[in-house]
N, C-alpha and C positions, 0 to 999 in steps of 0.2 A: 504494500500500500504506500502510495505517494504521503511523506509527510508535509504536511499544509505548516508554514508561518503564517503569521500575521504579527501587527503591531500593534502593541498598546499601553497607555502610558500612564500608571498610578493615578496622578493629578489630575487627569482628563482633558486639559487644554487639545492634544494632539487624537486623542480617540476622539472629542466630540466633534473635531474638524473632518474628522475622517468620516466620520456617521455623518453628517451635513451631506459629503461630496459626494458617497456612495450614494445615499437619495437622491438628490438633485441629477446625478448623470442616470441612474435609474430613470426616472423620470423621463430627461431628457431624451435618451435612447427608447422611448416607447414600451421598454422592457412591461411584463404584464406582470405584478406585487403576486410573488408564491402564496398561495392557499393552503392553509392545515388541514388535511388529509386523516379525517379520525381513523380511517379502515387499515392505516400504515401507523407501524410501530413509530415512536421519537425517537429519536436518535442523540444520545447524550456525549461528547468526550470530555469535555474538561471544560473549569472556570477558569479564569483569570480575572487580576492577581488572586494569589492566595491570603494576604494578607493586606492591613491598610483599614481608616479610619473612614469617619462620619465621610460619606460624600463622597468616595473611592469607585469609579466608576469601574463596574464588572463586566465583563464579556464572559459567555457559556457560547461555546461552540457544539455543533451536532449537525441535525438534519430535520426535515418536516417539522422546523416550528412555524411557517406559514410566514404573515406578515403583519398580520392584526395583532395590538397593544392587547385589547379589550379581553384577548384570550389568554392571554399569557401570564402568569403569576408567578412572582419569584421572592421566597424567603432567605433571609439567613439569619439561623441559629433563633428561626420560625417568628422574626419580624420582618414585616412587610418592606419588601423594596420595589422602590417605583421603578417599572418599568422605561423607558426610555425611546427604544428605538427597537425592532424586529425586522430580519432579513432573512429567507428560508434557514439560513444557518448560522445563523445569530442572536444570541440575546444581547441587548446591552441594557444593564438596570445600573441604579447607582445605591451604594450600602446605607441602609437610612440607621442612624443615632441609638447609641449603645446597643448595637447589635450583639456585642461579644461574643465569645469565641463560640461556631457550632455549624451546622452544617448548612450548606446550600441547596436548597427545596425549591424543584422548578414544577408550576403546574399550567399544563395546555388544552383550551378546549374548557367548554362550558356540558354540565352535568353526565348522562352515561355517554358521552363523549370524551370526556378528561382523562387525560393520563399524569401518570405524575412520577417520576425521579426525584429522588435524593443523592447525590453522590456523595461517596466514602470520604474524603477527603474535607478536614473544616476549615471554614473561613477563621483566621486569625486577625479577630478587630483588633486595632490598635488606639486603645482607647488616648484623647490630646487632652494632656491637664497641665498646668503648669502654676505653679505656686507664683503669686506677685504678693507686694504690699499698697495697700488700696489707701491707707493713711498711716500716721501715728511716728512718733521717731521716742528715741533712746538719745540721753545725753552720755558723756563719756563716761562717768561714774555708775551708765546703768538705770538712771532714775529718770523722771521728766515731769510735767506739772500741765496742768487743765489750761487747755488754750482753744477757744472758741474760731470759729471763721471759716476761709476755704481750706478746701480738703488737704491740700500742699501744705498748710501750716498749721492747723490740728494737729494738738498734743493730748495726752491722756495719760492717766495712771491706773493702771493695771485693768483693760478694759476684760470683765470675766464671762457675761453670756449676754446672748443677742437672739434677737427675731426680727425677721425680714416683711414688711408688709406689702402691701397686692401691689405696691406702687414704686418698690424697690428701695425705699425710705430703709435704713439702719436703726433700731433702737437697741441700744445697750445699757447692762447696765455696769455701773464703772466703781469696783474698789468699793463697794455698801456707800460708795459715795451720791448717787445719785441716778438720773439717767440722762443720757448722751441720744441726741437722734442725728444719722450721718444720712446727707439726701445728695446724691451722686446728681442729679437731674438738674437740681440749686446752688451745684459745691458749695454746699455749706455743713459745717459743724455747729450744733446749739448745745444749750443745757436745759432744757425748760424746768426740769426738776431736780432739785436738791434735797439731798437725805437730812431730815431734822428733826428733832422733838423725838415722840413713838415711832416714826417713820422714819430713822436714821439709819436703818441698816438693812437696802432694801440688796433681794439678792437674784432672784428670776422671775422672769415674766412670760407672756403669754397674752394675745388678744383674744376680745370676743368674734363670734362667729361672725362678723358685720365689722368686725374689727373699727371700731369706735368706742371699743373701751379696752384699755391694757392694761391688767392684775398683775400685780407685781408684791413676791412674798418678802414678805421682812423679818431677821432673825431676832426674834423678839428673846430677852431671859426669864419673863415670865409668865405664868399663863392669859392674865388680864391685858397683857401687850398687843398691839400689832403685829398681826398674822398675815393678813392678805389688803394689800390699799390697791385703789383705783387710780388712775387720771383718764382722761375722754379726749379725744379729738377736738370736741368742741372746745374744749377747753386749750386747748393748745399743749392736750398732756400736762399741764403747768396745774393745776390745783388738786391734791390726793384726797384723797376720802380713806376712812378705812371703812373695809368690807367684814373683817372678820378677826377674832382675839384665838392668837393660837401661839402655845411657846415654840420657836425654835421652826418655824415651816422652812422648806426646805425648796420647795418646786411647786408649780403650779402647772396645768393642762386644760385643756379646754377642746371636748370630741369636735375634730375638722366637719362631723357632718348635721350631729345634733344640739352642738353646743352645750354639753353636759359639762359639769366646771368640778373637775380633782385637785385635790391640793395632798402634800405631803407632810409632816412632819420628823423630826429627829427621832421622836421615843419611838422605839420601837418599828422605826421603817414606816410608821403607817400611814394610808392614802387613807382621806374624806372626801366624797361627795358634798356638794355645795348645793342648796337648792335656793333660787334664785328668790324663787315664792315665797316659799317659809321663812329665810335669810336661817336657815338650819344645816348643820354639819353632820352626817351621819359617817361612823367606817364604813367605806369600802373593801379595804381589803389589808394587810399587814405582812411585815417579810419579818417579824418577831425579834431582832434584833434593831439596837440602837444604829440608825445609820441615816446619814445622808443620800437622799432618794431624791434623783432625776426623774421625771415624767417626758416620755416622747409617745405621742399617740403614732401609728399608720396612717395614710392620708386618706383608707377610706373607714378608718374610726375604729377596726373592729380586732385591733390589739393595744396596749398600753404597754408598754416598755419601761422599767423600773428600771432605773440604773443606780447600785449602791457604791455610793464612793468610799464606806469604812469595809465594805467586806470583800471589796473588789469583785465584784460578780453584776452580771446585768440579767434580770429577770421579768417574763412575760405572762401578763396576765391576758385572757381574752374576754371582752367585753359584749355585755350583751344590752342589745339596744330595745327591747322590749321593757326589763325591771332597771336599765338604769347600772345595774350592775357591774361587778368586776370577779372572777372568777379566783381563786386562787391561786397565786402566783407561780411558777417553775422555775427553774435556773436554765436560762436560756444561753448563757455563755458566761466561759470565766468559773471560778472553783471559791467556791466564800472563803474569804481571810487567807487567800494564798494567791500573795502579789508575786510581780515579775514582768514581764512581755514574753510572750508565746503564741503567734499565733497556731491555728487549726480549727476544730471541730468543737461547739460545746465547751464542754467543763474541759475539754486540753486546752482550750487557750486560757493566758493569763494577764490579768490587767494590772496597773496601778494609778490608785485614785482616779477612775474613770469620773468623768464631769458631765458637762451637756451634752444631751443628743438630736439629731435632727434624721427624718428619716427621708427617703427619694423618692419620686414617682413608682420606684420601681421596687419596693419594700426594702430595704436596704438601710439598715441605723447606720449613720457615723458618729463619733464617739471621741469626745475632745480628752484623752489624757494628761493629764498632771504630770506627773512623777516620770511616765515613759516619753513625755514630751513629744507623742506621736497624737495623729490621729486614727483611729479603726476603724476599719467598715465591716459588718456582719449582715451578712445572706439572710435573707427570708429561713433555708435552713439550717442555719447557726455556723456556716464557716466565716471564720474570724481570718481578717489578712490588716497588716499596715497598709494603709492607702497614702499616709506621709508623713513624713518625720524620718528622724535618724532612732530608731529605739534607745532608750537612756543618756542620748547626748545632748544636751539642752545648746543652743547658741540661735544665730540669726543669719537666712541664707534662704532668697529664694530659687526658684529654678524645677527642675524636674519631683514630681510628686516626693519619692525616694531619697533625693538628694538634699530636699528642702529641711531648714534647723526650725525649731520652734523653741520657746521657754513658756512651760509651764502655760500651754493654753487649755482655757476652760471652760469656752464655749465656740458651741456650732451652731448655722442654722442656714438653710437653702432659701434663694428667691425663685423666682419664678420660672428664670431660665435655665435652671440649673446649678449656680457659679453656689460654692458652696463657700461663705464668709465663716472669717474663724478667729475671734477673741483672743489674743493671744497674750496673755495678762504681762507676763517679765518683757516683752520687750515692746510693753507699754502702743503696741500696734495691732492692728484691724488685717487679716491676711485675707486673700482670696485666693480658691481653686477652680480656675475652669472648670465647670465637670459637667463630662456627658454625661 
């Protein structure tokens, strides 16, 4: 058999020129556009490239894929890729966003017409991330000091968790010092709120469903203290209310679908349900030891993700939207009270002082570390991998996920597009991660 070349070019600049002029001279020459022939087997040999990121245009070479778009479906690693362009013996589709690594699934033909291949061979997405600094600076001694304005000259001290709202706006909160809103759109840096009085020591937040109101817990010492205060949008975030008297809270959540409002406290790990009606606290649910508890809901509501920073373990409750509920919690990754970095599966992987969490479209917690000065990403089914940082080495470097330094960051949290923003308390700056 004659072996066929052809040419094709990662980046697609030179295949999609080539796809244009095969058409056009098609055309041109009167040629009459091949038909898919359901009665004749397809003909599969190979994809190209094998590898390559968001937008990586693909070629599948064969026989009787016809001409028509409308027929032609092509997966990898069984998300959808747009189809492109089709030539009796060509596909060209382009790899659509976090594809990751898995097979290439071609389908032709509409109902008992359809044939369909999977070839052995997987596509290796290459996922594009890269660590920057979005603000914030370090003086030589390591320290810095609260400086309001554009984005270039905002400073901070020890900015520790954050949430991203619908409009890309930054709210942090900084050092139990107050709260920070960073608006990329404005370049500007504000302070609208300052920690004072009962309200001095606020520590995360959390918007409501409408996000026109932001709960933010306060580590009170004792029980009659400030637990959970308010500020509004209307109000320019700038005047707190308190919501609720609780010692020592820890985190707050709020369900992304039903607006159901948890809060944590110290003793005892435990989570309360908040009910807006009553203005009443009930347990939800309890991880029995004294510990600092992270709340990260799923984005479609129906897990709740404890993360304890004294036992070093992160733990999944599942949530039931009928009673309101939280089900008993499991150990979902990490081993209670036995620190280190490891990643793997489950209780093999090991954390230290895991902090805030933020979860992806695609279920996926990331996990801001303290002490490992990484950050962690953990699967839907509990594989634990570093996704950035240098494990145990704390300092200040951006650049490739891997390669990037952090000190002691304590918060994460996703916008809209993905870019995952990261608190990065010691070196008093705001990091950002591309991420598909």
């Amino acid at each position: 058999m004659k072996k066929k070349h052809f040419l094709y070019w990662k980046n697609g600049g030179l295949l999609i020129a080539s796809i244009f002029i095969f058409l056009v001279s098609c055309k041109g020459n009167g040629d009459t556009p091949q038909t898919y022939d359901p009665s004749k087997p397809v003909e599969f040999d190979e994809f190209l490239p094998k590898e390559g990121g968001v937008g990586t245009k693909l070629v599948i070479r064969g026989a009787n894929f016809g001409s028509d778009t409308a027929l032609v479906r092509v997966y990898v690693n069984d998300k959808s890729a747009t189809v492109i362009g089709v030539a009796d013996t060509r596909i060209y589709a382009v790899v659509p966003r976090r594809a990751d690594i898995g097979p290439v699934r071609v389908e032709i033909g509409k109902d008992a017409e359809k044939q369909t291949y999977t070839f052995e061979e997987n596509f290796d997405y290459e996922f594009s991330q890269v660590v920057s600094t979005l603000c914030g600076y370090t003086n030589n001694d390591g320290g810095s000091e609260i400086v309001n304005g554009r984005l270039d000259e905002a400073r901070f001290i020890e900015p520790r968790t954050l949430k991203v709202d619908a409009e890309g706006d930054i709210y942090l909160i900084e050092s139990n010092r107050g709260l920070r809103v960073i608006s990329q759109t404005r370049n500007e840096v504000t302070s609208p709120f300052r920690g004072s009085g009962s309200m001095s020591n606020p520590v995360m937040l959390d918007f409501s469903l409408d996000q026109k109101t932001l709960y933010i817990t306060n580590e009170s010492g004792n029980d009659n203290g400030t637990g959970v205060f308010t500020v509004t949008r209307d109000n320019g975030f700038m005047n707190a209310r308190e919501l609720l008297k609780a010692r020592s809270a820890s985190d707050i959540a709020v369900n992304p679908v039903d607006g159901t409002i948890f809060y944590a406290i110290k003793a005892g790990g435990t989570v309360y349900r908040y009910d807006k009606e009553t203005r009443q606290s009930v347990v939800a649910t309890t991880l029995g030891d004294n510990n600092f508890v992270s709340l990260a809901f799923t984005r479609d509501g129906k897990i709740l993700y404890l993360i304890g920073a004294d036992t070093n373990a992160i733990y999944k409750s599942n949530y039931n939207f009928q009673t309101k509920g939280l089900d008993n919690p499991t150990i979902f990754a990490g081993t209670q009270f036995s620190s280190g970095h490891a990643d793997g599966v489950g209780t093999a992987a090991r954390f230290w002082l895991p902090f805030q969490g933020a979860v992806d479209e695609e279920g996926n917690l990331f996990v801001a570390e303290l002490l490992n000065h990484t950050i962690r990403k953990i699967t839907p089914d509990g594989m634990v991998s570093t996704f950035a940082g240098v494990p145990q080495k704390k300092g200040f470097l951006d650049g490739k996920p891997l390669d990037a330094k952090f000190n002691e960051p304590m918060g994460v949290a996703f916008d809209k597009d993905g870019t995952l923003y990261v608190a990065d308390a010691k070196n008093h700056r705001i990091r950002m991660i591309k991420y598909e």
